[in-house]
C-alpha positions as CSV (number, residue, x, y, z in Angstrom):
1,X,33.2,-55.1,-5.0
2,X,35.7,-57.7,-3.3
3,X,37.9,-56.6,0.3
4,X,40.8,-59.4,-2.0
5,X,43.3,-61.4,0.2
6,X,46.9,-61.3,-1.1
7,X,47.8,-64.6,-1.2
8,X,51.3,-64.3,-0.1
9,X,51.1,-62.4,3.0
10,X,47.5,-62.9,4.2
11,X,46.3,-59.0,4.4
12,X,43.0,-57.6,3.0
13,X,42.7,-54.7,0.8
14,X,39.8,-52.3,0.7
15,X,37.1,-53.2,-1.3
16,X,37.8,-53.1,-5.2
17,X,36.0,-54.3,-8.4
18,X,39.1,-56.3,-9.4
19,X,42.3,-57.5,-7.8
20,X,44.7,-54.6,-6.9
21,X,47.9,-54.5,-8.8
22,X,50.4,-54.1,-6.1
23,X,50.4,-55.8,-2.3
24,X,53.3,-52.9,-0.9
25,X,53.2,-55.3,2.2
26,X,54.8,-58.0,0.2
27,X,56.8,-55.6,-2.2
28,X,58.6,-54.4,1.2
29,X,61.7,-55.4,1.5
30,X,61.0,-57.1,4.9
31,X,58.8,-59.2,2.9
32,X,58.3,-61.0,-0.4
33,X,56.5,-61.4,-3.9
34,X,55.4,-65.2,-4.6
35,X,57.6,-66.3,-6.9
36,X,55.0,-66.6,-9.5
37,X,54.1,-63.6,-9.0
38,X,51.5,-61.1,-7.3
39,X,48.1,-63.2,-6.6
40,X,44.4,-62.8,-5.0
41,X,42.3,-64.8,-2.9
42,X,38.5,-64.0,-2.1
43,X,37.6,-64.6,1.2
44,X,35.2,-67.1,0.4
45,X,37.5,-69.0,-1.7
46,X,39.7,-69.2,0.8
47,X,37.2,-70.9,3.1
48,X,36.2,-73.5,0.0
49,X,40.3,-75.1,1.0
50,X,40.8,-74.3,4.6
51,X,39.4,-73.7,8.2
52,X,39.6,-72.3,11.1
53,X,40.9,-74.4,13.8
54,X,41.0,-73.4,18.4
55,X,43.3,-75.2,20.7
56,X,45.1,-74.6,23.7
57,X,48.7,-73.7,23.5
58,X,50.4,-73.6,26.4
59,X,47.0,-72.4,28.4
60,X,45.8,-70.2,25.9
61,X,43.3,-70.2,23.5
62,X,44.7,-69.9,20.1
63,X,43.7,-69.7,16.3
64,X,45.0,-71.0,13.3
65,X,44.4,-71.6,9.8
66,X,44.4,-75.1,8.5
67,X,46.2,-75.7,6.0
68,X,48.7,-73.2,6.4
69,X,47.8,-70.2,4.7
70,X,50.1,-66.7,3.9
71,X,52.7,-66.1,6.7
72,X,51.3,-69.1,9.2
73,X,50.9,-67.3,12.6
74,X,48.2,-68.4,14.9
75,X,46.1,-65.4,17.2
76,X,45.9,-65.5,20.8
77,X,42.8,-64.5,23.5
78,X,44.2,-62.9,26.6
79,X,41.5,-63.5,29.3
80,X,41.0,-61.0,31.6
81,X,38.7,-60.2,34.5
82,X,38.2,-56.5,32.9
83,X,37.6,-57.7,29.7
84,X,39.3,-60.5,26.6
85,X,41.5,-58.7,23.7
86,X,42.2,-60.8,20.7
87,X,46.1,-60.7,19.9
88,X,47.4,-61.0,16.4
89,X,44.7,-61.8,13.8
90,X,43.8,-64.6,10.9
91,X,42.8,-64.4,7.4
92,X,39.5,-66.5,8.3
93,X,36.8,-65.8,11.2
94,X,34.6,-68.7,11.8
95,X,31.2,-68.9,13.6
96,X,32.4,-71.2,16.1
97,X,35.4,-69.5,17.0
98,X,33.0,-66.0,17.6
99,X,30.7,-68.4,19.6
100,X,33.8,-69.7,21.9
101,X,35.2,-66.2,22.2
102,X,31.9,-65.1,23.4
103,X,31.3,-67.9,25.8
104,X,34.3,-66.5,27.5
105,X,33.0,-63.0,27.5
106,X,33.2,-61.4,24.2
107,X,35.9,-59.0,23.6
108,X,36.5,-55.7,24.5
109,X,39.1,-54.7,21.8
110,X,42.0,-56.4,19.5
111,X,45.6,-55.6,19.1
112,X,48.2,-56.7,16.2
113,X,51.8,-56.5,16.4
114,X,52.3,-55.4,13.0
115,X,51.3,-55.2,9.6
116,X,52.0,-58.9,8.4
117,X,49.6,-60.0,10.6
118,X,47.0,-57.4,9.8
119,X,44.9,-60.0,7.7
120,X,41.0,-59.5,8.2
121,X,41.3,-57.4,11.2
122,X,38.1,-55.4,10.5
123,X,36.2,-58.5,9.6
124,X,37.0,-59.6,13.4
125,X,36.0,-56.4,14.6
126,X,32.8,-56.4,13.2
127,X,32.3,-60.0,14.5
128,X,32.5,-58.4,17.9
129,X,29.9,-55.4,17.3
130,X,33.0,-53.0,16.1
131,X,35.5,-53.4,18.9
132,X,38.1,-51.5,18.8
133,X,41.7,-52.2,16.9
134,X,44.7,-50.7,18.5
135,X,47.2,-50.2,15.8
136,X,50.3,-48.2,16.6
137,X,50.3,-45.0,14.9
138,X,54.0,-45.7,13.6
139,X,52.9,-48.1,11.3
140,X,49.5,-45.9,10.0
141,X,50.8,-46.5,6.6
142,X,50.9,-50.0,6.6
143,X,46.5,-50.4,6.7
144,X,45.3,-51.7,3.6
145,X,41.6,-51.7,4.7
146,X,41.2,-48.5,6.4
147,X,38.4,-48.8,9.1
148,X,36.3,-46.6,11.4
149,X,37.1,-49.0,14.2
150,X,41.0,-49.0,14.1
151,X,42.7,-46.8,16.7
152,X,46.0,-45.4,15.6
153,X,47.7,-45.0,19.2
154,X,50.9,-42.9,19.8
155,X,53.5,-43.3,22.5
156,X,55.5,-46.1,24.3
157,X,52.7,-47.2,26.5
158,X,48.8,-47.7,26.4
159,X,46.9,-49.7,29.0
160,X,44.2,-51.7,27.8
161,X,42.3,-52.5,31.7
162,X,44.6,-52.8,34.4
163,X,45.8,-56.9,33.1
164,X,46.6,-55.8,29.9
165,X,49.1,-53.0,28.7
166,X,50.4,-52.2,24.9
167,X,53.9,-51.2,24.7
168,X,55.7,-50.1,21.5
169,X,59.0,-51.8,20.8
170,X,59.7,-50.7,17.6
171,X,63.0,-53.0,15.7
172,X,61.0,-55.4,13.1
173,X,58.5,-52.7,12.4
174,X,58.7,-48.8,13.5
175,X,55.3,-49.7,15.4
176,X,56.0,-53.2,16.3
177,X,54.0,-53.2,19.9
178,X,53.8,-56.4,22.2
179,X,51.1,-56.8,24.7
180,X,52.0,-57.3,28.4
181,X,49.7,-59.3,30.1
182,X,49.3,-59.5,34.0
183,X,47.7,-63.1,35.5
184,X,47.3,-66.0,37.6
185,X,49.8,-68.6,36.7
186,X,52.5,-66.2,35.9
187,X,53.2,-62.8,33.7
188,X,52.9,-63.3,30.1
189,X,54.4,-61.4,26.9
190,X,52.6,-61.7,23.8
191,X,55.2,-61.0,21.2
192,X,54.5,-61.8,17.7
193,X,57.8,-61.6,16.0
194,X,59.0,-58.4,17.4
195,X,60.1,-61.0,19.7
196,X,60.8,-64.0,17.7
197,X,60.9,-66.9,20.0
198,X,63.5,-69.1,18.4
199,X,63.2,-73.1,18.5
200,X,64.8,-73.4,21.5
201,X,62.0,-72.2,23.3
202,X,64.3,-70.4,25.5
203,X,65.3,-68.2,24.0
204,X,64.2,-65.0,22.0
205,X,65.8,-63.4,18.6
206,X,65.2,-60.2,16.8
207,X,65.3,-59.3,12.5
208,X,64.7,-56.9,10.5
209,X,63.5,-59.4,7.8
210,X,63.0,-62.4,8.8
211,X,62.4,-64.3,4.7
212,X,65.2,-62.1,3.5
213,X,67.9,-62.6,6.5
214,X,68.2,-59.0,7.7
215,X,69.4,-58.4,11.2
216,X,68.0,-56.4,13.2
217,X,70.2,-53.2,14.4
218,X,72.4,-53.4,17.7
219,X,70.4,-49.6,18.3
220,X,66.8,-50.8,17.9
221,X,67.6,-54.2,19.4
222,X,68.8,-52.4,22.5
223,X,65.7,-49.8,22.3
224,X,63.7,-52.9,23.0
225,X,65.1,-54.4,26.0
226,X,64.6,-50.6,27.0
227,X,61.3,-50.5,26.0
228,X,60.5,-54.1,28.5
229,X,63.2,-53.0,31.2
230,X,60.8,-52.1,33.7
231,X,58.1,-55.1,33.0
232,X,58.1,-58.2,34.9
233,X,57.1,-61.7,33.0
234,X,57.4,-65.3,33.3
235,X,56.6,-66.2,29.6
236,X,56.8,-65.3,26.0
237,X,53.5,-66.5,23.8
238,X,55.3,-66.3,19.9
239,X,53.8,-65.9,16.7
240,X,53.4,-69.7,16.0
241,X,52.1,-73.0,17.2
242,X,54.2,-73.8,20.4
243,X,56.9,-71.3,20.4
244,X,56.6,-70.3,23.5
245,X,59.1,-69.7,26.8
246,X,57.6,-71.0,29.8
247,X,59.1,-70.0,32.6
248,X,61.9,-67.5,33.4
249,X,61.3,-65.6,29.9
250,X,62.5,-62.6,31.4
251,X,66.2,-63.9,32.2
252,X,66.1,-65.3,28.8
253,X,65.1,-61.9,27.0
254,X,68.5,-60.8,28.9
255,X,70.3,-63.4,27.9
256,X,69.3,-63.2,24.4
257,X,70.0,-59.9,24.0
258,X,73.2,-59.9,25.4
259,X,74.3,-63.1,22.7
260,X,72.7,-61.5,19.7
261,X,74.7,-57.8,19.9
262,X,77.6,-60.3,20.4
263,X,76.9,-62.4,17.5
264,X,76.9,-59.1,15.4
265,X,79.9,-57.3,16.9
């Protein structure tokens, strides 16, 4: 019995004999099918071509798969005095990156954004001793390894300690939640893509699909600027390698709203 990779988007499935036929991740239409077709990784054939690298980005420690692997995004450690969370996840965890983790206090829980960045969430859970996964309930449907540890949470807000808060957004995904984190240096927004932080790196844009060109709605674009009206930040952590805002991200959230519901009339 394997818990298979799909090799396009990164996720694991629950444990099978063989490969499962269908990835419904990749089959959505926010999303993609290789172009030669559906295709399986094992876990550790995926470690045989690539590893897990740590650096800072933008003073926080971040995780990445080298060479790129699936969608590409990197996962984040907020750092709090109440306890760490581990944003967004990878499709590798590797012994030094538990043993860093750890040497900055363990976690107390993880927290995705959405389903494409699922990957091996419950093989970083158990990593931890079974933390907790906060998942929004919205996307329930979207788990391809269902897990004891995942939390399905419902509602617009759930505070993780009193640095770190969950709020659901919705607009790429019906879940899509971002993490509001409170600290020294300045207010931070860990986004994902439900906040895409364009290459600018001032300001923020929002799709539907981002492979297949889909906009996102003027309605849901406008429930999330509602959803982060009341929150106060200075920055905007993205989904990649140094697509960040630093500095004055919330004046550029406003401003980017405001020229994307322009751009689409």
């Amino acid at each position: 019995m394997t818990c298979f990779l799909c090799l396009q988007c990164g996720v694991q499935f629950a444990a099978t004999e063989t490969p499962p036929e269908h990835c419904p991740i990749c089959e959505d239409e926010r999303q993609y099918v290789r172009w030669d077709g559906q295709a399986w990784i094992r876990p550790q054939e995926l470690a045989e071509g690539h590893r897990l690298v740590m650096k800072d980005d933008a003073g926080v420690l971040a995780f990445g798969i080298e060479p790129r692997f699936a969608i590409g995004q990197r996962a984040l450690l907020a750092q709090t005095p109440h306890g760490n969370v581990l944003w967004d996840c990878i499709s590798m965890v590797a012994d030094e990156a538990v043993a860093e983790i750890n040497r900055r206090g363990g976690l107390t829980a993880i927290a995705i954004s959405h389903c494409h960045y699922y990957s091996v969430l419950a093989c970083w859970s158990k990593a931890f001793g079974g933390v907790p996964i906060y998942l929004h309930a919205d996307d329930r449907r979207w788990i391809m390894r269902p897990h004891k540890a995942i939390v399905s949470w419902e509602g617009g807000t759930l505070a993780r300690n009193s640095s770190l808060k969950l709020i659901r957004c919705g607009g790429h995904f019906a879940g899509g939640q971002v993490l509001h984190w409170k600290r020294d240096g300045g207010n931070a927004l860990l986004s994902g893509d439900i906040l895409q932080v364009t290459p600018t790196r001032r300001h923020v844009s929002f799709m539907y699909s981002y492979p297949n060109q889909i906009p996102l709605n003027a309605t849901a674009v406008c429930r999330i600027a509602a959803a982060l009206e009341s929150f106060q930040f200075n920055h905007v952590y993205g989904a990649w390698w140094s697509q960040n805002v630093i500095g004055d991200a919330k004046a550029a959230l406003g401003t980017s709203v405001a020229r994307y519901l322009a751009a689409i009339g």
